[in-house]
C-alpha positions as CSV (number, residue, x, y, z in Angstrom):
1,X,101.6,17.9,193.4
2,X,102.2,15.1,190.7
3,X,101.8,11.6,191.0
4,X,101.7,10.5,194.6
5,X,102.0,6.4,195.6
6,X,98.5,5.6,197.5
7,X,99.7,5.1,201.3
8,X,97.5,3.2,203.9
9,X,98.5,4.8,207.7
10,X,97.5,3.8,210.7
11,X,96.7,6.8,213.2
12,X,98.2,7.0,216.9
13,X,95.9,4.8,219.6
14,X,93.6,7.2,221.4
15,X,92.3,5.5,224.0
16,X,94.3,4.5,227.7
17,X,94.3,0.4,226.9
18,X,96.3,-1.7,228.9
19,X,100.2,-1.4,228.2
20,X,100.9,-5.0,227.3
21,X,97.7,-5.1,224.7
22,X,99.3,-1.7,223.7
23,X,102.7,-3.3,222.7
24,X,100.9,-6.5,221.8
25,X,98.6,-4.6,219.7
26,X,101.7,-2.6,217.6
27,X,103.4,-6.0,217.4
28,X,100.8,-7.2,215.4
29,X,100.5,-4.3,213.2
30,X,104.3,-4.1,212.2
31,X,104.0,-8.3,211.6
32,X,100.6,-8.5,209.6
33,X,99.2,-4.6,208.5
34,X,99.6,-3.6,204.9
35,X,99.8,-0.2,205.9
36,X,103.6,2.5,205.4
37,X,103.3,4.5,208.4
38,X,102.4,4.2,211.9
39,X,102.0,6.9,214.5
40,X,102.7,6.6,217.8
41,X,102.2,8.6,221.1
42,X,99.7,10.2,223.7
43,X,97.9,12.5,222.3
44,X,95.2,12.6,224.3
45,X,96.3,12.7,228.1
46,X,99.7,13.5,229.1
47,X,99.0,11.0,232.3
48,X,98.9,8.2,230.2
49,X,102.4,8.4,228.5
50,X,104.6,7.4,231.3
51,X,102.2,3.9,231.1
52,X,103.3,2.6,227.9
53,X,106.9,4.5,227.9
54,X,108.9,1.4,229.1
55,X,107.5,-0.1,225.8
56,X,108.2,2.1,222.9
57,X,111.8,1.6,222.5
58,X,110.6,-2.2,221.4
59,X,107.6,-1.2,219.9
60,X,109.5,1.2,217.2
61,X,112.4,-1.1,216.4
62,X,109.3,-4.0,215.8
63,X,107.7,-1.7,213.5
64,X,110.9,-0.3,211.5
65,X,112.2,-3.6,211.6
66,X,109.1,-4.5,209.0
67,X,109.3,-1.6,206.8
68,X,106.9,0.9,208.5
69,X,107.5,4.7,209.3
70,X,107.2,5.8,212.3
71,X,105.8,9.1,213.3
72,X,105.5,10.4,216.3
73,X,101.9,12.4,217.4
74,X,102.3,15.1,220.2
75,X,99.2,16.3,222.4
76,X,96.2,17.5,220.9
77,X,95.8,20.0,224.2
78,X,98.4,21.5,225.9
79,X,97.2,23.3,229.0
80,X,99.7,22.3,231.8
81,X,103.1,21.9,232.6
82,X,103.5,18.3,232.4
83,X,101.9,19.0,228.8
84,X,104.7,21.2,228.0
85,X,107.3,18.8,229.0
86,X,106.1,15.9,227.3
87,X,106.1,18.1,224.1
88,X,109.9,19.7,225.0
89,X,110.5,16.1,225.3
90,X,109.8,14.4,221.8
91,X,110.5,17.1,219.8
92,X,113.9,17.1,221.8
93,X,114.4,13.6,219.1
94,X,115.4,13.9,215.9
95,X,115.5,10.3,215.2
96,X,112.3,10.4,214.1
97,X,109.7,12.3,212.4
98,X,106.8,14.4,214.7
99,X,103.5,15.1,214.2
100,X,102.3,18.6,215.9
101,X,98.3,18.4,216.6
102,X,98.8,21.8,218.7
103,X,100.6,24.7,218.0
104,X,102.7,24.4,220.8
105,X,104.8,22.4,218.9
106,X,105.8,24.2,216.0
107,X,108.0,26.6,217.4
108,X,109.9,23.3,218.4
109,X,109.4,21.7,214.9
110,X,110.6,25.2,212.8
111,X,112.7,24.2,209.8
112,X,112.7,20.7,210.3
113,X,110.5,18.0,208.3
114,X,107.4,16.8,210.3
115,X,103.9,16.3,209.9
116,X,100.5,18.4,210.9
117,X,97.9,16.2,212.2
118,X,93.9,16.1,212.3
119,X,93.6,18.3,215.8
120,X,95.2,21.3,213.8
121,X,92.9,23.7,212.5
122,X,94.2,23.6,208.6
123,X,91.3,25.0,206.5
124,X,92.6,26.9,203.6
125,X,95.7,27.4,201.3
126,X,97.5,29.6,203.1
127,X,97.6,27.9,206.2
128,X,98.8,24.8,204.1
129,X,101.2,27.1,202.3
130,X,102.6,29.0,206.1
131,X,102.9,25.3,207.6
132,X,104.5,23.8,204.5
133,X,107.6,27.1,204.6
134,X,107.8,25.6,208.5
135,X,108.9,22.6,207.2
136,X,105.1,20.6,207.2
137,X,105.3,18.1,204.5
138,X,102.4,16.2,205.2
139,X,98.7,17.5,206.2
140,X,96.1,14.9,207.9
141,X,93.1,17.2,207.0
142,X,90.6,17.9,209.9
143,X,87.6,15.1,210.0
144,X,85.2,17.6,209.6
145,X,85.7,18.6,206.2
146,X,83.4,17.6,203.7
147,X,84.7,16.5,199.7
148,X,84.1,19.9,198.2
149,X,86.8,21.6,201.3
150,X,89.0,18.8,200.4
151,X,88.7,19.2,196.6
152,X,89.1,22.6,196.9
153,X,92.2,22.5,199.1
154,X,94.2,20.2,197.0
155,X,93.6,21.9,193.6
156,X,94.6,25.3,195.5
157,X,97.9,24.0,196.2
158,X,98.9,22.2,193.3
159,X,102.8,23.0,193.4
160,X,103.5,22.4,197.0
161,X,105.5,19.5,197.5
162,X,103.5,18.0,200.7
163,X,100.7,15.4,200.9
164,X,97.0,15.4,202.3
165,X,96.2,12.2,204.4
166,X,92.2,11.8,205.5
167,X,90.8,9.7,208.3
168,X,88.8,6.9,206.4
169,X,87.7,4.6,209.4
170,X,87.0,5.3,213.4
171,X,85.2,7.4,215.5
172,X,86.1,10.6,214.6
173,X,87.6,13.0,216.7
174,X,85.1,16.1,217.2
175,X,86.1,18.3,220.5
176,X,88.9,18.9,223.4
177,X,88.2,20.5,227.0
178,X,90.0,21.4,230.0
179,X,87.9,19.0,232.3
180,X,88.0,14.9,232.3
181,X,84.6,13.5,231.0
182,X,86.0,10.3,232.3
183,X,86.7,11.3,235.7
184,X,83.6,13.1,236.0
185,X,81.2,10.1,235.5
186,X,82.9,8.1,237.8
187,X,82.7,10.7,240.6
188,X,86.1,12.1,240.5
189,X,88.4,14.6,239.5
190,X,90.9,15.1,236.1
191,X,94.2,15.0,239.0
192,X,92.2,11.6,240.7
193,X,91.0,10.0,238.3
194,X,93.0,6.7,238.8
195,X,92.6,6.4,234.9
196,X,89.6,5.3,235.0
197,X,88.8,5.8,231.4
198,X,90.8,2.2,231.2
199,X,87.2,1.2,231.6
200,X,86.6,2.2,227.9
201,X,88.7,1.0,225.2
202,X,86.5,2.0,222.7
203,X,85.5,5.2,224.3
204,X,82.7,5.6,226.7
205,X,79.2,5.9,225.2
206,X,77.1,8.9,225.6
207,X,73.3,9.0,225.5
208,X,70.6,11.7,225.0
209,X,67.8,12.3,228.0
210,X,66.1,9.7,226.0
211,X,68.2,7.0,225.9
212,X,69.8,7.5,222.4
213,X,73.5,7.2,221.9
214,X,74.5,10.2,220.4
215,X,78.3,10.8,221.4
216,X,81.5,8.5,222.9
217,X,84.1,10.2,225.1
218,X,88.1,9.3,226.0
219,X,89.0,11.5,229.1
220,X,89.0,14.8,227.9
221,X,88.0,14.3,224.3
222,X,84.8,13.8,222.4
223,X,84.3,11.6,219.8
224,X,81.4,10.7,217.5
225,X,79.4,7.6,218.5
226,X,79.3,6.4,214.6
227,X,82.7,5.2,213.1
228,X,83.7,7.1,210.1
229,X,84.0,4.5,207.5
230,X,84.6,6.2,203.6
231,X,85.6,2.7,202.3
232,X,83.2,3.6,199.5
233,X,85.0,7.1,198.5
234,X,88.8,6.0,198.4
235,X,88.9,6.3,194.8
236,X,87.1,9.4,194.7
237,X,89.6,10.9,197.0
238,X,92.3,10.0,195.0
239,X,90.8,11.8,192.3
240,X,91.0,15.1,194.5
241,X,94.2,14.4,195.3
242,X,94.4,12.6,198.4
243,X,97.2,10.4,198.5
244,X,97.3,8.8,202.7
245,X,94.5,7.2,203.7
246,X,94.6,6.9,207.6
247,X,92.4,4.4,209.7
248,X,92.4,5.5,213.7
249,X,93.1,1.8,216.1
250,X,89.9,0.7,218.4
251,X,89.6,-2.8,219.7
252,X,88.6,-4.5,216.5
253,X,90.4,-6.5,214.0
254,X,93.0,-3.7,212.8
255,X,95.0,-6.5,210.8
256,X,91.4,-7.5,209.0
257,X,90.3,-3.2,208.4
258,X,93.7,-2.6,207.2
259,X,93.4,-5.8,204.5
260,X,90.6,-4.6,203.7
261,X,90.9,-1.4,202.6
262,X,94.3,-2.1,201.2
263,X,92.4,-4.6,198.9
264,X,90.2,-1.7,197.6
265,X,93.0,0.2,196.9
266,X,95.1,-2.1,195.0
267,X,91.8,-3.1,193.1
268,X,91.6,-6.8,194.9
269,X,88.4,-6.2,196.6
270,X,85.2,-4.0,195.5
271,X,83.9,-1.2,197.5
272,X,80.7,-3.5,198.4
273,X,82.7,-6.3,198.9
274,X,85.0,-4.6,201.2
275,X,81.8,-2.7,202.9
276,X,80.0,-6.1,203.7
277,X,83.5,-7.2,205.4
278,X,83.6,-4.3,207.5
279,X,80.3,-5.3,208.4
280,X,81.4,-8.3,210.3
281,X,83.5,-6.4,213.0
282,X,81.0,-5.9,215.4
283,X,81.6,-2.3,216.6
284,X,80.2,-0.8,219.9
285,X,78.4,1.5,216.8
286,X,77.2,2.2,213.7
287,X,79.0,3.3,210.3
288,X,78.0,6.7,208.8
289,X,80.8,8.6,206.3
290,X,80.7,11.5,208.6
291,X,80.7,14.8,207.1
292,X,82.2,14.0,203.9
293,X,78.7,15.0,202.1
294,X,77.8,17.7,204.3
295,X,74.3,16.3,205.3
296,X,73.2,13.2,207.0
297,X,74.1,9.7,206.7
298,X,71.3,7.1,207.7
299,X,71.9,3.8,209.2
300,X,72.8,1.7,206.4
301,X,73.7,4.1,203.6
302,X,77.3,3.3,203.2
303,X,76.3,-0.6,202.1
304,X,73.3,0.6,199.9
305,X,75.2,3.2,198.1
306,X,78.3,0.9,197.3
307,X,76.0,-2.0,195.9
308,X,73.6,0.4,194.5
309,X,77.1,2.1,192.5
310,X,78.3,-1.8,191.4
311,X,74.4,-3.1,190.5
């Protein structure tokens, strides 16, 4: 794959937040995030599109207006008709670049350039290699796959001429389903909900019998309650052969996440230094680096292990 510049990204929002802190959020991103590409789009709930639609035309000529890419993410689900259309619908565009997190898409995207994203299930080479002949030239690799998967991927494909982008920071997507969570906890159904999961910007926390938070949920989506956070691992991940690092929007500080791991990438900040910022943001829940190690994080690893590695 050759020598690849590093590229921070910032993932598609995937929560229903109000449309003006939607625009007013992207604003901010295109004036003040050091990051190349942006994705935008619904890719949760095809309800929510029509909310923010009056606002993209502004949003995107913001954002291209600074210098960023913009790509746009289709539906992770597509079940029902109004799904269908809203996918006809932006792959209808050429004028700019698609992500397809379903395979609905594809068929739609077939010979042209676009992008695969983390809700498609790319595990091996030959899936990379099929996608890539479609015209995929860039793979955001599933959350759930731990270093060795990721190592392993990237040296099996070392003349294709795509990139692998990795979810470094957010909740982490884990699970899709027919029915609305959202909906369901407030007594009603996915067609009346009244987009209710407004109520949740962050997601909506999920606890065991016992009181323990265990999970967060967005409509029809699951999410871990931890937020992914491999701060620590960038440079080990560009050793694999990782080249876009991609950090998923919540309700934080995205300008002050996005400085800071740009600073660990160009070599300004430490890991630990940039781990102890992060600590400051005050998340609705802990940090754990997912299932990049393939066992357990405890509360508190990610700081130990980065000042344990600079002690």
């Amino acid at each position: 794959m050759g020598d690849r510049a590093v590229e921070l990204t910032l993932g598609p929002v995937l929560f229903n937040w109000p449309a003006d802190q939607w625009r007013d959020f992207y604003f901010r991103i295109a004036d003040e995030a050091p990051v190349t590409t942006v994705y935008l789009g619904e890719v949760i709930c095809s309800k929510r599109a029509p909310l923010f639609a009056s606002h993209y035309e502004e949003v995107v000529e913001r954002l291209s207006a600074r210098g960023k890419t913009v790509v746009f993410s289709m539906l992770s689900e597509v079940a029902l008709n109004l799904d269908r259309k809203l996918v006809d619908s932006v792959c209808a565009s050429e004028d700019h670049l698609i992500e397809a997190n379903d395979a609905s898409a594809l068929p739609r995207l077939q010979g042209r350039p676009h992008h695969i994203g983390p809700f498609m299930n790319v595990y091996n080479e030959r899936s990379v290699a099929v996608l890539a002949r479609g015209g995929a030239q860039n793979f955001c690799l599933p959350v759930e796959m731990p270093a060795r998967t990721i190592r392993a991927l990237c040296a099996g494909t070392p003349d294709l001429d795509a990139t692998f982008e990795v979810l470094v920071f957010g909740r982490m997507p884990l699970a899709l389903s027919a029915r609305c969570y959202h909906a369901r906890a407030h007594g009603r159904t996915k067609d009346t909900c009244q987009f209710v999961c407004e109520k949740d910007p962050d997601g909506l926390e999920l606890r065991t019998l016992n009181g323990q938070p265990f999970l967060a949920v967005n409509g029809i989506q699951t999410l871990s309650y931890d937020f992914l956070n491999l701060i620590d691992r960038l440079q080990e991940l560009q050793e694999i052969g990782v080249s876009r690092f991609r950090l998923s929007p919540h309700g934080c500080d995205m300008v002050r996440v996005a400085t800071t791991f740009r600073g660990v990438l160009d070599g300004t900040l430490t890991a630990a230094q940039a781990a102890a910022a992060l600590t400051g943001l005050n998340l609705p829940g802990p940090f754990s680096n997912g299932f990049y190690n393939g066992k357990p994080c405890p509360a508190g690893a990610i700081l130990a292990h980065v000042k344990d590695a600079e002690s």
